[in-house]
C-alpha positions in Angstrom: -42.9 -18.0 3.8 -42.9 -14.4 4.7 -39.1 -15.0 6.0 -37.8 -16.5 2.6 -39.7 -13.8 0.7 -39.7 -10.8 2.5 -36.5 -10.8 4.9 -35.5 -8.2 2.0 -38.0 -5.6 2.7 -36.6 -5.1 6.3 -33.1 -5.8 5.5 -31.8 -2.2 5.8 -33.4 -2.0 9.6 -31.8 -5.2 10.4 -28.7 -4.2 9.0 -28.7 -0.9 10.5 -29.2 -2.8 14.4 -26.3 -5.4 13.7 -24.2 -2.5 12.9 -25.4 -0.6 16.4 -24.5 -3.6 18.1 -21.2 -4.4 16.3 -20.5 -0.4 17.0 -21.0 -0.9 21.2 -19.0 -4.2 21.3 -22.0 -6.5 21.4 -21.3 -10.3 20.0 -23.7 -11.9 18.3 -24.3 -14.4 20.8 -25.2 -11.7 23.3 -27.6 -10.2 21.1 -29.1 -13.9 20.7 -29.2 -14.0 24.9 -30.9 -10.8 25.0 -33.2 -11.6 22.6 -34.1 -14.7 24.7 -34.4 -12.5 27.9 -37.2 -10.2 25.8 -38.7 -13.2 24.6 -39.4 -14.7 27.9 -40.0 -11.3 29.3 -43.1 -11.2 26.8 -44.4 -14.6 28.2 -43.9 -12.9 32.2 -45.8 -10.0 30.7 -49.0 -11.7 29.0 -49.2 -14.1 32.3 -50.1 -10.8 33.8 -52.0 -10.5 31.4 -50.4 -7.0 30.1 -51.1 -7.9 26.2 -49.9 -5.0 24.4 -46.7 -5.0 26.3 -45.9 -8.9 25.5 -46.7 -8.1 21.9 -44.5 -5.3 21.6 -41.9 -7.4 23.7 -42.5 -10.7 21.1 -41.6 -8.9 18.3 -38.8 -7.1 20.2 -37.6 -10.7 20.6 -37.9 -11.2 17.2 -36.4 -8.2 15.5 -33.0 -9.1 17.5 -33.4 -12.6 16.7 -32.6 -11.3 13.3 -29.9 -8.9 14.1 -27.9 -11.2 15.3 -27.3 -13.2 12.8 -26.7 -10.2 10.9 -24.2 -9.9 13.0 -22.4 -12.9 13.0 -22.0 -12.7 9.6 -20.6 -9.4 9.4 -17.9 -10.4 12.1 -17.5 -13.9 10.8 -18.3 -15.3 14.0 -21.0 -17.6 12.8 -21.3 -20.5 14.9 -22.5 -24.1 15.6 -23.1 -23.3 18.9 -24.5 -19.9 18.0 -26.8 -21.7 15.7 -28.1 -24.3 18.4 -28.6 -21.3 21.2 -30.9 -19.5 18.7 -33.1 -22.6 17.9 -33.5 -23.4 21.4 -34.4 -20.0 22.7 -37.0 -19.7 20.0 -38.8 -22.4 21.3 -38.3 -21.5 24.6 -40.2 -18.1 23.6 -42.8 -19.7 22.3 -43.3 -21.9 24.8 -43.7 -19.3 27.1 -46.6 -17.9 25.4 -48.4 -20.6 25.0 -47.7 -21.5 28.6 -48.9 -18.0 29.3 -52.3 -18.2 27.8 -52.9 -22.0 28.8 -52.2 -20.7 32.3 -55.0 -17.6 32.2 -57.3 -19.2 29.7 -57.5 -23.0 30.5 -59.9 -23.8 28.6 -58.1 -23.4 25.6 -55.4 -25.9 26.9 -56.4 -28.9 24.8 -55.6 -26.5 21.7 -52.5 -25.3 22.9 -51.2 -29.1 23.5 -51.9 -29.7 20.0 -50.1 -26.5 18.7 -47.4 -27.6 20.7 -47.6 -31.2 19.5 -47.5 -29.9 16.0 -44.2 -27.4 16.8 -42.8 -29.9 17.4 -43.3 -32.3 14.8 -42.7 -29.4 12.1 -39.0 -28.9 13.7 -38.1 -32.2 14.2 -38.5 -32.7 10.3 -36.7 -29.4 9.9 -33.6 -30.2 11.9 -33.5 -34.0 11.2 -33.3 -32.8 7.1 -31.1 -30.1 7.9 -28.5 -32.5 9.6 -28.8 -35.3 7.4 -28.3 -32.9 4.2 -25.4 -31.8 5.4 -23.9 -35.1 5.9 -25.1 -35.2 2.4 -22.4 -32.9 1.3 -25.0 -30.2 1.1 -22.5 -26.9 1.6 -24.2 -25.5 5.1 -27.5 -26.2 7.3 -30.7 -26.9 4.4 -33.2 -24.3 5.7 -36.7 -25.6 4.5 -39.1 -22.7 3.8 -42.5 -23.7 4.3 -46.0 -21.7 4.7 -45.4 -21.0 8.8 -42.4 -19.7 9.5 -41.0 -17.8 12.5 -42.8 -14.3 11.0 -46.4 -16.2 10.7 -45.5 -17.7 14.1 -45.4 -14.4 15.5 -48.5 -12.6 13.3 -50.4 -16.1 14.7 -49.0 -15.2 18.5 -49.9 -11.8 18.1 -53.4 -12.8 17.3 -53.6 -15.6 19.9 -52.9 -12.7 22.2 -54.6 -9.4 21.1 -57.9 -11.5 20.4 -57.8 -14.1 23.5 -61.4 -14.4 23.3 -60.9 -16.1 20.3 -57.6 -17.8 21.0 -59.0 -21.1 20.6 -59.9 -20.7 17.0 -57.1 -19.2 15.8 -55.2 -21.5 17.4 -56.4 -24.8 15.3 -55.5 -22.3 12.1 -52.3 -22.2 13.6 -51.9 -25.5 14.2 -53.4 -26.2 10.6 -50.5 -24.0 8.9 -47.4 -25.8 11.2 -49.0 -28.9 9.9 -49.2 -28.2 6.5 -45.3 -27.1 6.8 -44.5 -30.0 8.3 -46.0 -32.1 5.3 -44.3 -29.6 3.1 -40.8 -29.9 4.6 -41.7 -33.7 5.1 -42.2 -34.3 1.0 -39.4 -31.9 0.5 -37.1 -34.3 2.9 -38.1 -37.0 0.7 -37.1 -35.6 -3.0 -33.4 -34.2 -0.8 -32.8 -37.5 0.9 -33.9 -40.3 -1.4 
């Protein structure tokens, strides 16, 4: 939600890091490893249990997540191979945090294999409708919007990490919202595909 409806409010910053990058030489794909490095770097960093830091790293992560597709635009080097590397790594990312905590806190484990279970289930819908609209005819990948999207992923992470004493709570809200998306992007899928 918050990335279909307010990617225009920190346009101009995003903008103004593609053009950094674009400026020192940096391809978009290398902006799209290093986000991944900062990424996993802020799982390593909340396994030793240094919060703050894998907060500030997380959105790090995600702010160049951005800029690089920024980037590839502006170049014209958009790519299938760019696109696959950046869904990957995202889930890679958040499967380090939620390895992190299940690791430190285990007895929120149970909740953590459901938020995982219900990560995946939201993205399986999102890709399968993506790729099956475009063999549609549909002109490039169908992006569903839905209520949790990567910005409420990391305001959730953020929480599940700041407030660990309560991680297990916000983590069935979390799990709640991916849900809900998935049955969004799942009636949505219908009314494209049928």
């Amino acid at each position: 939600m918050l990335d279909t409806h307010g990617r225009k409010y920190a346009r101009e910053v995003i903008v103004k890091g593609a053009e950094l990058f674009i400026k020192l030489g940096v391809e978009a794909n290398g902006v799209t490893k290093l986000a991944f490095a900062v990424g996993i770097s802020s799982g390593v960093a909340l396994f030793f249990n240094l919060r703050i830091l894998a907060v500030l790293l997380l959105w790090f992560s995600g702010y160049l997540d951005a800029v690089d597709g920024e980037i590839a635009r502006k170049t014209n080097t958009t790519s299938d191979y760019g696109a696959l590397m950046d869904i990957v790594f995202d889930r890679m990312v958040e499967g380090s945090i939620i390895a992190a905590i299940a690791v430190n806190y285990q007895e929120s484990r149970v909740y953590l294999v459901f938020l995982s279970l219900s990560i995946i289930l939201s993205m399986t819908i999102f890709l399968t409708v993506g790729a099956l609209s475009e063999k549609r005819g549909v002109k490039s990948f169908y992006y569903q919007a839905g209520l949790a999207e990567r910005t409420e992923g990391f305001i959730m992470f953020t929480l599940m990490i700041l407030f660990i004493n309560s991680v297990e709570i916000i983590t069935i809200i979390f799990t709640g919202m991916i849900l809900f998306t998935a049955l969004q992007r799942m009636r949505e899928g219908k009314r494209i595909l049928q």
